[in-house]
C-alpha positions in Angstrom: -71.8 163.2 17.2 -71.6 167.2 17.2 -68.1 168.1 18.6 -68.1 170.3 21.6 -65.9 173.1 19.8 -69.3 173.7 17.4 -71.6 174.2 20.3 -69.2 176.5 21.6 -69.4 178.7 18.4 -73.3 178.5 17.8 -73.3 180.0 21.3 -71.2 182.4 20.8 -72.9 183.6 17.4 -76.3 183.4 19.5 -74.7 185.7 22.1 -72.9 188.2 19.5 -76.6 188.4 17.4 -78.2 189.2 20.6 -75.9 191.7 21.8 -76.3 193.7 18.3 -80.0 193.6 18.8 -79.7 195.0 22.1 -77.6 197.6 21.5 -79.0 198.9 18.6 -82.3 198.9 20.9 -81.0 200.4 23.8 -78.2 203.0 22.3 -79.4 203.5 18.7 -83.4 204.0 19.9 -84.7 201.2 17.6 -87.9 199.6 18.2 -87.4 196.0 19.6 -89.4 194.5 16.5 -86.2 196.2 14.0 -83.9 195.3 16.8 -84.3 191.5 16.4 -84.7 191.6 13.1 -81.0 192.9 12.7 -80.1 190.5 15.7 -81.9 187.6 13.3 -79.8 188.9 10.4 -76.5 188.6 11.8 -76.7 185.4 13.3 -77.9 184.0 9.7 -74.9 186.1 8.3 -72.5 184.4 10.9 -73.9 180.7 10.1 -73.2 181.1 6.5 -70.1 182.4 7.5 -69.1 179.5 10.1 -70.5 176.8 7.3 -68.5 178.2 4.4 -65.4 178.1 6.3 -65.7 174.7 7.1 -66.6 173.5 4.4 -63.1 175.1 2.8 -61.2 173.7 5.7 -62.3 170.0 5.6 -61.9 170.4 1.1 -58.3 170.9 1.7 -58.3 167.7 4.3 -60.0 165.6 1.6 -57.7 166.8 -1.1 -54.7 165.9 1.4 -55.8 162.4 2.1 -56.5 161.4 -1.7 -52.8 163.1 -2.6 -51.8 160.5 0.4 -53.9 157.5 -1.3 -52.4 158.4 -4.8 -49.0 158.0 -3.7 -50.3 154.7 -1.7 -51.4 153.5 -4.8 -48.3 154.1 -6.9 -46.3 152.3 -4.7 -48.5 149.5 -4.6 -48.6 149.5 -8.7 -44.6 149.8 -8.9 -44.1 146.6 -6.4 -47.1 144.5 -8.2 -45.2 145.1 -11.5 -42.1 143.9 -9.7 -43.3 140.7 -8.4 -44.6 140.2 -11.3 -41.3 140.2 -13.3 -39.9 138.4 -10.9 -42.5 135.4 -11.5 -41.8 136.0 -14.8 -38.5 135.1 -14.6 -38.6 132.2 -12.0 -41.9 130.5 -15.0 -38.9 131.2 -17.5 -36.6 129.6 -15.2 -39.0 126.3 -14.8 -39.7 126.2 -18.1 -36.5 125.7 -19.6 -35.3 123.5 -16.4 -38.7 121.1 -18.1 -37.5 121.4 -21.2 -33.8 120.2 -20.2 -35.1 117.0 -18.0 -37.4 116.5 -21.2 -34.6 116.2 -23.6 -32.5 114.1 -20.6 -35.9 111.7 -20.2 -36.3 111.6 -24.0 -32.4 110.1 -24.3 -32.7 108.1 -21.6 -36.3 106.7 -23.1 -33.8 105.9 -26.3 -31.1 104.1 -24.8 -33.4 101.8 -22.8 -35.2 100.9 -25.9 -32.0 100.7 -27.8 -31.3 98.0 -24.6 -34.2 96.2 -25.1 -33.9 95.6 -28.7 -30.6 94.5 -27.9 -32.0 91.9 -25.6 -34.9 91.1 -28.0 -31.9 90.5 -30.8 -29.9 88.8 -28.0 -33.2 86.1 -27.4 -33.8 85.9 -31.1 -30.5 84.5 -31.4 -30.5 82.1 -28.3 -33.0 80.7 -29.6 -31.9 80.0 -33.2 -28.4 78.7 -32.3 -30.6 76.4 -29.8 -32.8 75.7 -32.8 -29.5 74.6 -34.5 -27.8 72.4 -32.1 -31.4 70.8 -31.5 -31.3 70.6 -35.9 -27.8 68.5 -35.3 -28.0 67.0 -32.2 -28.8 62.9 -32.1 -32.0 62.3 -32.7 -31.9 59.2 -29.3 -31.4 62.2 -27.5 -32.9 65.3 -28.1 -33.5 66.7 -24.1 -31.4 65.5 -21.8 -33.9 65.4 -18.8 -33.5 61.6 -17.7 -33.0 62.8 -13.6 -35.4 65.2 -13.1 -35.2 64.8 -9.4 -31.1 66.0 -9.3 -31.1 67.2 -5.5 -31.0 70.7 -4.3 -28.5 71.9 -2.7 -30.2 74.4 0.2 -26.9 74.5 2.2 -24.9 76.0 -0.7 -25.5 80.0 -1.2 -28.4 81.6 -2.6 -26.0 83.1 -5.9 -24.6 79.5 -6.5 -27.8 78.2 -7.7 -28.5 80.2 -10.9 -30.9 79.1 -14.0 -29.9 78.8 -17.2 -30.8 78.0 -20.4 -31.7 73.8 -20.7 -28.3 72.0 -21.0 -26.7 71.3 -24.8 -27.5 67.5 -26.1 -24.2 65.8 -25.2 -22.9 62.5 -26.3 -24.9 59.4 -24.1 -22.5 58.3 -21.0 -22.1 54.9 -19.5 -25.0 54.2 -17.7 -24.3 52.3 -14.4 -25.2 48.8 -14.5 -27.8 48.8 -11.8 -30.4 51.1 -11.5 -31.7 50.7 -7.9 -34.2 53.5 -7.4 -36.5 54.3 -10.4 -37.1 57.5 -9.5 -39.0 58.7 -12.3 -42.0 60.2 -11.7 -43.6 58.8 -14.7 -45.7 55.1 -15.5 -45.9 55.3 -11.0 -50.0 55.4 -12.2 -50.2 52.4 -14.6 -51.7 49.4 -13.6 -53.0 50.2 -10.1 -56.9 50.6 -9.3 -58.7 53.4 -6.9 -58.0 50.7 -4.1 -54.7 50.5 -4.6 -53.9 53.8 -5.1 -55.5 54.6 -2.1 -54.1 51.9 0.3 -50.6 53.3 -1.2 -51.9 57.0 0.3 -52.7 55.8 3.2 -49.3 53.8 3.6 -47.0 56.5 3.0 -49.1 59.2 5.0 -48.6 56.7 8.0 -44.9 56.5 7.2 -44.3 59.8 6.2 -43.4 59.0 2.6 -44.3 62.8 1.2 -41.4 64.3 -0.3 -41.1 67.7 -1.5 -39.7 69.0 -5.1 -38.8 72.2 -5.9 -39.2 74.2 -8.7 -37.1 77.6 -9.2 -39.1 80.5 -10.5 -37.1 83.3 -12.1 -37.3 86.8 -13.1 -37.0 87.6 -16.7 -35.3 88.2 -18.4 -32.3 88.0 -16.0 -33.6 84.3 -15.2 -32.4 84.9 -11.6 -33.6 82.8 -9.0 -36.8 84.4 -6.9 -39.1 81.9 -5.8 -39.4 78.2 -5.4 -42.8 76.5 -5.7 -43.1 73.0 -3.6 -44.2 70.2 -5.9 -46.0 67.0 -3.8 -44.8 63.6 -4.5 -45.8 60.1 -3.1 -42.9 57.4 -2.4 -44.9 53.7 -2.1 -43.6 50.6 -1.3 -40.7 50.2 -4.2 -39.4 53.9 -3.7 -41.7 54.6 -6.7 -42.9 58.3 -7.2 -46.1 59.2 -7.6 -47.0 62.6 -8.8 -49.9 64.8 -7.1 -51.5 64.6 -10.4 -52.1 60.9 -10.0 -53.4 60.6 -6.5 -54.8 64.6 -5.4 -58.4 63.7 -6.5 -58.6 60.9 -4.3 -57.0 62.2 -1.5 -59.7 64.8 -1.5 -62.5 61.9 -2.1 -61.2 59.9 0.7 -60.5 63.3 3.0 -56.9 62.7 3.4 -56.0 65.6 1.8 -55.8 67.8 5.4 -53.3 65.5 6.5 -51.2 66.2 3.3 -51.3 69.8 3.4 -50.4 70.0 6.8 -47.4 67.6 6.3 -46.4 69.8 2.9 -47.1 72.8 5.0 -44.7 71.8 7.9 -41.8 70.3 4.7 -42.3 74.1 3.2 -41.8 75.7 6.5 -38.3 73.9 7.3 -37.2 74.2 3.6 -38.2 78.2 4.0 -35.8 78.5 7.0 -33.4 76.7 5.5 -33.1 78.9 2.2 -33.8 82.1 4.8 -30.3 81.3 6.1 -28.4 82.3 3.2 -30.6 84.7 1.2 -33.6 87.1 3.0 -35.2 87.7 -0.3 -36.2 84.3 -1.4 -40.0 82.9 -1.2 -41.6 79.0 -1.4 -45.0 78.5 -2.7 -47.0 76.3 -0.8 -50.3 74.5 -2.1 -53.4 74.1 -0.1 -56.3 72.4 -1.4 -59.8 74.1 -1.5 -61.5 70.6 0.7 -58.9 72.0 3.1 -59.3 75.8 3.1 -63.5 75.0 4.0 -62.8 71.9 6.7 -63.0 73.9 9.8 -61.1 71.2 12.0 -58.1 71.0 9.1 -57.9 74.5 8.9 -57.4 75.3 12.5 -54.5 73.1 12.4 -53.1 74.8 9.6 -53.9 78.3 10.9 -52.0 77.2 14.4 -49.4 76.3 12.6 -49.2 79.4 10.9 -49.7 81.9 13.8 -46.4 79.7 15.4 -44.9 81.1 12.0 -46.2 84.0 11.6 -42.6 85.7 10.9 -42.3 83.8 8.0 -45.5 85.5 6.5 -43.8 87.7 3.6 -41.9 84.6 2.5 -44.4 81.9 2.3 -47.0 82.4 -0.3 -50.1 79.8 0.0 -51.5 79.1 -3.3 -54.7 78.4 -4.8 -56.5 77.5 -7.4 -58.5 79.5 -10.0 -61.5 77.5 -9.5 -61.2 77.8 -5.4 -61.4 81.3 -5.9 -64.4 81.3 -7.9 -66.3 79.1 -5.7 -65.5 80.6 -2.4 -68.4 79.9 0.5 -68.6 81.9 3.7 -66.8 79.6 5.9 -63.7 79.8 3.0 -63.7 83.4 2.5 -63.4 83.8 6.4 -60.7 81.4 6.6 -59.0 83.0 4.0 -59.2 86.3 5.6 -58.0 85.0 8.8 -54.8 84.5 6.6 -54.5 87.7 4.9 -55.1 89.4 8.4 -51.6 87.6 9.7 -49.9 88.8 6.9 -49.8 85.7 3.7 -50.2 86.2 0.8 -52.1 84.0 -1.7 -50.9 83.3 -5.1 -53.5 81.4 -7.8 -52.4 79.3 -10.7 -54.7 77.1 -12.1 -55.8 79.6 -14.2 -57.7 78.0 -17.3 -59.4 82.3 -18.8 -58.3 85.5 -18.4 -61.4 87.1 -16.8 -59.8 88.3 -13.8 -61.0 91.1 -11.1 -57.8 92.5 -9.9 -59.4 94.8 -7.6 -61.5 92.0 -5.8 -58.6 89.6 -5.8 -56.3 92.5 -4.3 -58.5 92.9 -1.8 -58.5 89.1 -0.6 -55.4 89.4 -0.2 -54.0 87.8 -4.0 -50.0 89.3 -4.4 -49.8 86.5 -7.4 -51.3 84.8 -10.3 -49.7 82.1 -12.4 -51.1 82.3 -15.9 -49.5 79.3 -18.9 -47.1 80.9 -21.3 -49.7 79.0 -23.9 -52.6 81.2 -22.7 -50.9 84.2 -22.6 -49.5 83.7 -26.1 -52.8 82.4 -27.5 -54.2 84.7 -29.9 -57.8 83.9 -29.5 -58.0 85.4 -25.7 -57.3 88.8 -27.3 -61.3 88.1 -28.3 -62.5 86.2 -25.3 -61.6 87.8 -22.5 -62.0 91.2 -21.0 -58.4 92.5 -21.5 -55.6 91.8 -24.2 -53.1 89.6 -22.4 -50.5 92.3 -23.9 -51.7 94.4 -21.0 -52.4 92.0 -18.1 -49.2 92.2 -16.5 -49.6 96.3 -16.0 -53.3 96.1 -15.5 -52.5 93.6 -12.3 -49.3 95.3 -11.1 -51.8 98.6 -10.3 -53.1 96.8 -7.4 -50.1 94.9 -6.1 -50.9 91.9 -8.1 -47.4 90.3 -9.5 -47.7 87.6 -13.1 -45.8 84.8 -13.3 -45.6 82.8 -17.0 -45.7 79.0 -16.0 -44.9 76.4 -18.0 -42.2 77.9 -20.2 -40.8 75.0 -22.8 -38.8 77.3 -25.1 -36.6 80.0 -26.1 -39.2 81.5 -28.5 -41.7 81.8 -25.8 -39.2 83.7 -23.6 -39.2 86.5 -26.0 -42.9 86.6 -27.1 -43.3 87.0 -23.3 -41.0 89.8 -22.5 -42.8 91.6 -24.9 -45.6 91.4 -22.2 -43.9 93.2 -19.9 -44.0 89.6 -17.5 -41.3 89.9 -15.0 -41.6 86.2 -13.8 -41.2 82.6 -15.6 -41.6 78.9 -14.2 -40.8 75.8 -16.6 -38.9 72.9 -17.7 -36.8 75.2 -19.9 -35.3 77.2 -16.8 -35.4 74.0 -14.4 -37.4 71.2 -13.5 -39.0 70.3 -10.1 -35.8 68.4 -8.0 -35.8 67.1 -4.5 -34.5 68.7 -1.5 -30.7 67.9 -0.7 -30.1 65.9 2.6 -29.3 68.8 5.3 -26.1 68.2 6.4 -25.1 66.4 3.5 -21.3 67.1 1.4 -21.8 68.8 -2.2 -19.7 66.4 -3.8 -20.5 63.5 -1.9 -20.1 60.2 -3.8 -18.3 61.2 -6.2 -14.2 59.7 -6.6 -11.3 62.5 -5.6 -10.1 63.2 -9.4 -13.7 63.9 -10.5 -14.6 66.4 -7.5 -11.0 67.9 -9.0 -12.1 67.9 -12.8 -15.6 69.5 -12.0 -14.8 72.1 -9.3 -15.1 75.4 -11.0 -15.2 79.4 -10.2 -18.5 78.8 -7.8 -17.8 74.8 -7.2 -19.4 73.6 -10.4 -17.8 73.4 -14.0 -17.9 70.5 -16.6 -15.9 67.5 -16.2 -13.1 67.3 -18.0 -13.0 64.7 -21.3 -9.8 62.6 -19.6 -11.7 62.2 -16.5 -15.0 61.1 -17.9 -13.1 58.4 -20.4 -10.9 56.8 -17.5 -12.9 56.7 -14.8 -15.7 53.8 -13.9 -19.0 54.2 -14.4 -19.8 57.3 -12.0 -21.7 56.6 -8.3 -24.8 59.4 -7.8 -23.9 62.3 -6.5 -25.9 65.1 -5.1 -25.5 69.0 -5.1 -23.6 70.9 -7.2 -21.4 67.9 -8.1 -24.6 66.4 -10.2 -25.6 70.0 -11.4 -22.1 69.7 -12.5 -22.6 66.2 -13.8 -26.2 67.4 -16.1 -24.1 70.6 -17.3 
């Protein structure tokens, strides 16, 4: 846009050209042709004049302005090369605060492998000086597991139950004269038919003749207690026991076996709240049957039941087996995510191959799997299955998925084990399955005053002293700590 101070000049140029014309024309007696031609000549003379001079003064503008920019610049330059030492020195800074947590990770890395071959040498020789007091103990006698079913003690506190190492061969006691309740869970099978078998289900569903064992899982290698899985047994007529190994497939045949996972169910429940009392952090194991998981009127017994206990959800763990999972139908799968979606979790065991989705079976809801220590150890799986069982336990504990070894018999397989990275174990080596304690009932009760003395020790429980054992009668059965005393 042509500023108003330029018109004003043309104009004025116009006005001094035409006066010169005019005057010369008027005063000097010049035609009026020569007249406008001088007129015409001064005005061109003034425009080159006008343009010239501002074309000078805007030049000195310009050059101005890019003096202004240069020094912009400068500055600019001087406090990019300043940040940039200063990064400089905070990378320098970082990378020499790396290279000291480095070195500090590196140490640490060596003591905690310097620990673990100290626990590796510490396994290796547990388990040859058990080796050698197996070499020279009696040969009569070489496990002293004769009363599997020593009572628990679910009253006592969560730290005064711990699992050790399976007891050194002593010499044989006295045994009492009269044995009145076989307990023994084995031979309870021999010499009875289907019918039989079945009548004696039938008879001790009716009178509530299902009694729950439990079994101690611990974490390794610590071997502290962590879980307890409830182990079915039948009682018939004679106070015989009957294992679920005997008479499961025909409870499932005959469709009784809702009625004893419900009953098992309701055992696990009170034995749950019991154990809850003294320790938040402990879990029971509870195992349904697949006949029940697809029965739609069984289930919605157990899923009542349940939803009455739902705040027992993170401590109850309802386990399965491999082969339910693999065969799941639509009514199962939706039962089973009724479960998840109150908050169980499943655990599977079972488990006869390695080919397992973790993914699919974190998704259903699967926080365990209980794999034998004889399939984990077994070479030839390294070339069956998907996975090296070297790597199972991390591959599952990226989704959430937590490995227990079962069926642990010995030292050696302790420390084969640990070398799989398996935080959990469940065997006859750390403790067989035993029966619940009486509620209510004394932790040394039936046994005489001056043997409660001898075997009371730092947590209630000790070894009996030699004077004791010699003098006194044959000893009554005792319960508790008294007879974890007694098997120490």
């Amino acid at each position: 846009m042509i500023r108003i101070s330029t018109i004003f000049i043309a104009i004025c140029m116009v006005l001094v050209a035409a006066s010169l014309g005019l005057v010369l024309y008027s005063v000097a007696g010049i035609s009026g042709t020569e007249s406008a031609i001088v007129a015409l000549t001064a005005l061109t003379f003034l425009i080159l004049y006008n343009a010239v001079s501002m074309r000078l003064r805007d030049r000195s503008d310009v050059g101005g302005q890019i003096a202004d920019l240069s020094r912009g610049t400068a500055d600019l330059a001087r406090q990019v090369a300043e940040f940039g030492r200063r990064l400089a020195a905070i990378e320098g800074r970082i990378a020499s605060s790396n290279s000291a947590n480095s070195d500090r990770v590196q140490s640490v890395i060596g003591e905690i492998n310097e620990l673990g071959g100290l626990v590796r040498q510490l396994a290796t020789t547990v388990s040859a000086h058990e080796d050698l007091l197996a070499g020279n103990a009696p040969a009569p006698a070489p496990v002293m597991r004769p009363e599997p079913e020593t009572p628990i003690d679910l009253a006592a506190p969560f730290e005064e139950k711990p699992v050790a190492a399976p007891p050194l061969p002593a010499p044989p006691r006295p045994a009492p004269a009269v044995q009145a309740q076989p307990a023994n869970p084995v031979q309870t099978g021999n010499g009875r038919s289907q019918t039989q078998l079945l009548a004696t289900l039938r008879n001790a569903i009716d009178e509530n003749r299902i009694d729950i064992f439990l079994q101690p899982m611990v974490t390794l290698p610590q071997r502290k207690v962590r879980f307890y899985e409830a182990v079915t047994r039948l009682r018939d007529e004679r106070d015989q026991l009957i294992t679920a190994e005997e008479f499961i497939s025909i409870a499932e045949a005959s469709g009784l076996i809702g009625r004893i996972d419900n009953m098992v169910m309701l055992r696990c429940v009170q034995v749950l709240r019991r154990l809850m009392v003294r320790n938040k952090d402990v879990g029971v194991f509870c195992n349904l049957a697949a006949s029940t998981l697809g029965n739609s009127t069984t289930f919605a017994q157990c899923l009542d039941f349940l939803e009455a206990n739902r705040a027992l959800a993170p401590s109850l763990v309802l386990e399965f087996k491999q082969s339910t999972f693999r065969n799941l139908g639509p009514a199962e799968t939706e039962n089973l995510a009724a479960l998840a979606q109150r908050g169980f979790r499943f655990s599977i065991d079972h488990v006869t191959d390695l080919r397992i989705e973790p993914r699919e079976l974190a998704d259903r809801g699967v926080r365990f799997i209980k794999v034998p220590a004889t399939l984990l150890l077994d070479p030839r799986q390294a070339s069956t299955s998907d996975i090296h069982p070297s790597d199972l336990s991390d591959l599952l504990g990226r989704f959430g998925i937590d490995l227990i070894a079962e069926r642990i018999e010995g030292e050696r397989a302790v420390v084969d084990l640990l070398d799989y990275d398996v935080r959990f174990g469940q065997g006859f080596l750390f403790a067989p399955p035993r029966p619940l304690r009486p509620e209510g009932a004394s932790a040394t009760a039936g046994a005489p005053p001056n043997q409660t003395k001898d075997i009371q020790g730092p947590h209630g429980s000790g070894t009996p002293s030699s004077g004791a054992t010699s003098s006194a009668p044959p000893p009554q059965r005792i319960t508790g700590n008294a007879a974890l005393a007694r098997r120490i």
